[in-house]
C-alpha beads as a LAMMPS data file, in Angstrom:
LAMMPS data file: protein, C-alpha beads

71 atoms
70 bonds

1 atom types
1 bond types

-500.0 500.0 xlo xhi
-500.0 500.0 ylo yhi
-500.0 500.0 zlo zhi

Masses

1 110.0

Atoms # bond

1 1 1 189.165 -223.859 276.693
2 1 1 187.658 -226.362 278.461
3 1 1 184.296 -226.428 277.272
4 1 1 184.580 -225.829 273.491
5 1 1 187.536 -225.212 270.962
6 1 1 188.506 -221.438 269.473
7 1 1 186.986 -222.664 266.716
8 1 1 183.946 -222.959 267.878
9 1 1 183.817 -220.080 269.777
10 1 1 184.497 -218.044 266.678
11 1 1 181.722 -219.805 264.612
12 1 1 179.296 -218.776 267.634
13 1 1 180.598 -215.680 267.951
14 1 1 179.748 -214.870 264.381
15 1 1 176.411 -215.586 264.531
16 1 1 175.976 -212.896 267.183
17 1 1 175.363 -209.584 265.020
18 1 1 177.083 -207.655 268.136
19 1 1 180.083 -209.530 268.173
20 1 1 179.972 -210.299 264.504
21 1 1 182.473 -207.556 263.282
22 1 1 184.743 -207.719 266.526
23 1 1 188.424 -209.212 264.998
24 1 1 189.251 -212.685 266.380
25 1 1 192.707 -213.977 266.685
26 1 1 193.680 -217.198 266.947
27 1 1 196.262 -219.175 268.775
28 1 1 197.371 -222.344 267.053
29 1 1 200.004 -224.950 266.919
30 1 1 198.726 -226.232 263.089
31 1 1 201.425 -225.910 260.859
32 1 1 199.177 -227.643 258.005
33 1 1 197.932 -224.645 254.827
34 1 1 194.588 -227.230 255.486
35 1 1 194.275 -226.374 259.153
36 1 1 194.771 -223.004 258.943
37 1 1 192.216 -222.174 256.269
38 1 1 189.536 -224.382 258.717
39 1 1 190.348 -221.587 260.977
40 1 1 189.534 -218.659 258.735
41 1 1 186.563 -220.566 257.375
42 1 1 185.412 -220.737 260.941
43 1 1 185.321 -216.695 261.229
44 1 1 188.882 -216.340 263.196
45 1 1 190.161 -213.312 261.155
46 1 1 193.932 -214.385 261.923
47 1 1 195.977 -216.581 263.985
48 1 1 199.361 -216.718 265.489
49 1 1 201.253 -220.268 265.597
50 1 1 202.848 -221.386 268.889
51 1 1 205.816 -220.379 270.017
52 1 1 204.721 -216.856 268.514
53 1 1 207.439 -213.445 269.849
54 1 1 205.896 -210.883 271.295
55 1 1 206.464 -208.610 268.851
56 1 1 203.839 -210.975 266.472
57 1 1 201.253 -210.122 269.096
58 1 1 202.113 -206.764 269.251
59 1 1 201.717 -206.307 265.573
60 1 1 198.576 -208.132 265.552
61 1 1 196.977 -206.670 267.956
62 1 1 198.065 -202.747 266.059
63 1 1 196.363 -204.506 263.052
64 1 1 193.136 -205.135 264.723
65 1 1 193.008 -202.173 266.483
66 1 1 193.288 -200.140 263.442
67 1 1 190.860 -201.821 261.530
68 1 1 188.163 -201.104 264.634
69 1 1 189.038 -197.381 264.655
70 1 1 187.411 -197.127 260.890
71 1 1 191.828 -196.914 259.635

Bonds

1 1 1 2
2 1 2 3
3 1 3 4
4 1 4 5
5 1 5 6
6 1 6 7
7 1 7 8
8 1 8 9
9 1 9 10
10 1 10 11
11 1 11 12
12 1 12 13
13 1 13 14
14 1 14 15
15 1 15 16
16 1 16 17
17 1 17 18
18 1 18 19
19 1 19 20
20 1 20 21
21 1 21 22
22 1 22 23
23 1 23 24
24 1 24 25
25 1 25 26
26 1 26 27
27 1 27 28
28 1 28 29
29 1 29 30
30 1 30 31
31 1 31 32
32 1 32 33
33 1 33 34
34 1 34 35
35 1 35 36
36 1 36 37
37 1 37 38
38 1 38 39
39 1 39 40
40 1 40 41
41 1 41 42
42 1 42 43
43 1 43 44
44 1 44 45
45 1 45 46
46 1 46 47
47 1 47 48
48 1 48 49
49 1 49 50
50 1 50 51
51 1 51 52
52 1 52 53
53 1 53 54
54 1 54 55
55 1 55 56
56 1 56 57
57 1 57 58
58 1 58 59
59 1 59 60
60 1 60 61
61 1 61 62
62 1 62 63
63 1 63 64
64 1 64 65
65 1 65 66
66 1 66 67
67 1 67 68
68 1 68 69
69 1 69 70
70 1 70 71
């Protein structure tokens, strides 16, 4: 994004109670255990690492979508 990183983005996000509980996903090239738990800690409930298949997102997106039905 050209104004601000996903990162920040989530942390915002978060502090807005109406977007508070919507799931963000994250796209990432950080193969580091360190980098990814700065991404968690910043409110991104997952993340997929680039090059990710399709069926990844697929199976992410079924995860989230579940989890905003009340399943």
């Amino acid at each position: 994004m050209p104004v601000m990183d996903g990162q920040t983005c989530a942390e915002i996000s978060r502090q807005i109670p109406k977007l508070a509980s919507i799931p963000i996903s994250g796209l990432t090239a950080a193969r580091f255990a360190e980098d990814r738990n700065e991404l968690i800690a910043s409110g991104i409930n997952d993340y997929l690492l680039k090059l990710f298949k399709m069926h990844d997102l697929v199976a992410a997106i079924k995860q989230h979508i579940g989890r905003t039905n009340g399943s």
